[in-house]
Every structure is written in structure tokens, then in C-alpha cells.
N, C-alpha and C positions, 0 to 999 in steps of 0.2 A: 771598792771592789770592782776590778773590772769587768766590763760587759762582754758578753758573749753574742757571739756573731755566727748564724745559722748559715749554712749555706744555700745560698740561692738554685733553685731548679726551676726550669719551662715546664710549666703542667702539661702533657699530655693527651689526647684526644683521642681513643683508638673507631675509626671511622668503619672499620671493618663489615658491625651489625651495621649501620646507612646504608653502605653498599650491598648489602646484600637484600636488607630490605626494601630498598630503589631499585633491585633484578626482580624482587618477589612480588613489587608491584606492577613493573613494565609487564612482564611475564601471565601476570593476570588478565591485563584488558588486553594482551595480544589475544587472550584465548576465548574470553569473553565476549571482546567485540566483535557486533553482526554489520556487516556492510551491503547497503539497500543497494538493489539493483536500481539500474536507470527505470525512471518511467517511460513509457512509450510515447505520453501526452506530459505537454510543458503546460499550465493551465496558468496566464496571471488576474488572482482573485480579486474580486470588489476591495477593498476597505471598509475594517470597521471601527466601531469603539467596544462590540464586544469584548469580555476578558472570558467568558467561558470557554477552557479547553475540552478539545476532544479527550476520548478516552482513548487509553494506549491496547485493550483488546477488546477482544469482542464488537468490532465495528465494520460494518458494510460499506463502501465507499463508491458511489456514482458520480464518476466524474465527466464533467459535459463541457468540449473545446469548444472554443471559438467558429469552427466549422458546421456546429449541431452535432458532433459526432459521439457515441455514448461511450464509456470504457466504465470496469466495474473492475472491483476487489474486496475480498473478506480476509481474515486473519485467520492465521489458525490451520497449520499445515493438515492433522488429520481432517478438517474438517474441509479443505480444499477439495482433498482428494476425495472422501465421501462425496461432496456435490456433483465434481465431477464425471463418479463413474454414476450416478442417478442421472445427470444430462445425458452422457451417454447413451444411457437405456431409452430415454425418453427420444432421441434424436437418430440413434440406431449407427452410433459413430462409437468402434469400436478402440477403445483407449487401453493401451499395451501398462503396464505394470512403470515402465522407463517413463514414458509419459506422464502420466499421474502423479509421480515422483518429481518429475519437472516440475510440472502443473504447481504444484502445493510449494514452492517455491522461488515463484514470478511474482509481479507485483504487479498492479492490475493492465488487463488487456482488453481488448476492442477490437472483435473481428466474431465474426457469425462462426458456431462451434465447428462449422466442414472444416474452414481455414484452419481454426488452432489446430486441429490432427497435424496439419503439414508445419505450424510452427513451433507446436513442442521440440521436438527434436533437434532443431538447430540451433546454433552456438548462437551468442549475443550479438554480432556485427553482421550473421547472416537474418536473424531476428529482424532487425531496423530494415535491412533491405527489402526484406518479403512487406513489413509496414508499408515503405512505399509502393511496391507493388497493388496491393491492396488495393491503399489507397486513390491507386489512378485507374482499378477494377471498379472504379465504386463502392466497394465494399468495406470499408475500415471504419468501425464501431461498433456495437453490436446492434442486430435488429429488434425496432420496438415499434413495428408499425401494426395494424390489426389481421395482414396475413400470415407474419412471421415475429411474434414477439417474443423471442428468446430472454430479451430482458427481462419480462414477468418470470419465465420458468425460473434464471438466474438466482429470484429475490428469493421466491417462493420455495426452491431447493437449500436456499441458504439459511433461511429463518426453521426448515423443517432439521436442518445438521444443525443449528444452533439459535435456540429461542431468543436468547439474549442479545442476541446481534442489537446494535445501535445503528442506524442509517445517519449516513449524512450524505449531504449530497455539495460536490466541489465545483461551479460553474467557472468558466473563465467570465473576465468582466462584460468580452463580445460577445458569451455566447446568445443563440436564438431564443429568445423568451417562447415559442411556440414546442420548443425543443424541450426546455425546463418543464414549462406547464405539460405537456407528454408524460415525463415522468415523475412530476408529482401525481398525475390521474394513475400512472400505472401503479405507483406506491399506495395507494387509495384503494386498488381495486383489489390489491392484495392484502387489504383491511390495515395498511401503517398508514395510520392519521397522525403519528407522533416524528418528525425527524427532524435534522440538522441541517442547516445549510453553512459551510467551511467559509470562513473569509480571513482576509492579512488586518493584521492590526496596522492601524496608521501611522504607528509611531514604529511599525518595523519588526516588530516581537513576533511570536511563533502565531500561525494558525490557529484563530479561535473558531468557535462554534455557537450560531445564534438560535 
């Protein structure tokens, strides 16, 4: 009997659902993704062998250059702008509705709260040049000396808009040990006996927390 002989076909692949599902992913983290402003301060950290990471909210962030100079930041747009307009009151620096709105979408800053009034407002490459300005005013950090310690109100307004805040505090490697110990006394004074101190792993991985 003889055999029969099937005819040969190329299987097919129709790619169509990939393609569409490779647009419906791209299209995702277009719209997802948040892209962090520049920091004002470049800070580079101690080394550790720490593995404990930070937490990704609810975190207060003091970070202290190489210069002694203080900079701060909390998370948490509502809760920016609640600190804010309570600084304000307390400092008698009147902050516009546009401001506030900025404010609660910077990343953290370093300058006595007169100056932020004049730097909300402006774009990001007039932002850096008012820094340097500032900075050759003397004035770029915030103040935390015993006639004008805005850094206490800072914590103090921040822990009152959110209990849960987690402090840590980000030194560069230079910076001034009399600068550090400053603010751990002021964190003390404002009854946080518990906080973080941020360092680079040595092998190069993300920022832990000791």
C-alpha cells in the first residue's frame, strides 16, 4: 500500500498580541515613572558593611556637606506644604498658594526660610545660580545656631505633620564633626533619641542605613 505524503507548511507566529503588549508596557512606565530632581548638595558618604536600607516614605532627611552646611527634606507632598505654610506663620514669611505647590515638590534645600520665598519661584538653572549666590552671602544651609535655629522648628513641624517620620541623617565623609554633633544635640532636644545615619556600601550597592 502506498504511503501518503502530507503536505509540508511553516508554522506561523502571529506577533501581533507582543507588539502590542511591548506598547502597553513601554506606555506604562512612561506614565508611571517619577524623575528626581537634581539635588542642590552632592554629598560623598563614609563606607559601610551595613545592609539595612532606608525606608522608601515617611523619612526625614539631614543632610550635612563637606562645608558644615545643613540641607533637609521629608517626603510627602501634602505634608510639605502643611510644614510649610506652619513655618511660615511662625516666621511671618508669607508663602503664595504657587509656592507651596513648588515647595512640596523640590528635593531637599538649604537656605534660611527669607531666601526660599525668593527661590520657589524660579525655574531650575535660575535655582543653582541663586545657590551660588547664597552661598558667597554666607548664607547657604539652613540655620541651626542658638539665635536662629530654624533647623529645630524644621523637625519639630515635621514630626508634628507626620509622627511617623523616620530621621536619618546623610553626612559627607569631610563633613565637620562639630557640625554633626550640632545636630544630633538638636535632634535630642526635640526628644529623637532614635535615628539613621545613611552610608554607601563598599561593595558599591544602594545606600544603607546604620
Amino acid at each position: 500500500m502506498p504511503k501518503l505524503k502530507m503536505p509540508r507548511s511553516s508554522p506561523s507566529l502571529d506577533m501581533t498580541p507582543m507588539v502590542d503588549l511591548a506598547f502597553l508596557l513601554v506606555t506604562f512606565f512612561m506614565l508611571t515613572t517619577q524623575f528626581r530632581a537634581d539635588e542642590p548638595v552632592i554629598v560623598d558618604m563614609p563606607s559601610s558593611i551595613a545592609e539595612i536600607k532606608i525606608p522608601e516614605i515617611d523619612v526625614m532627611t539631614i543632610t550635612v556637606d563637606d562645608k558644615g552646611q545643613v540641607f533637609f527634606n521629608i517626603d510627602g507632598k501634602e505634608t510639605r506644604a502643611k510644614v510649610l505654610a506652619k513655618m511660615g506663620e511662625k516666621y511671618k514669611v508669607n508663602f503664595t498658594p504657587d509656592e507651596i505647590k513648588r515647595f512640596s515638590i523640590i528635593t531637599s534645600f538649604g537656605m534660611p526660610i527669607t531666601e526660599l520665598k525668593n527661590y520657589l519661584p524660579k525655574k531650575e538653572l535660575e535655582r543653582k545660580a541663586l545657590y551660588d549666590v547664597i552661598q558667597i552671602a554666607g548664607k547657604k544651609g539652613i540655620p541651626y545656631d542658638s539665635l536662629n535655629n530654624q533647623l529645630s522648628d524644621w523637625i519639630l513641624q515635621s514630626r508634628y505633620a507626620n509622627p511617623k517620620f523616620r530621621i536619618a541623617i546623610k553626612g559627607d565623609g569631610n563633613s565637620p564633626y562639630p557640625t554633626v554633633k550640632k545636630v544630633i544635640e538638636i535632634l535630642q532636644k526635640n526628644k529623637v533619641n532614635k535615628f539613621n545615619l545613611i552610608t554607601g556600601m563598599e561593595t558599591g550597592a544602594a545606600p544603607a542605613a546604620k
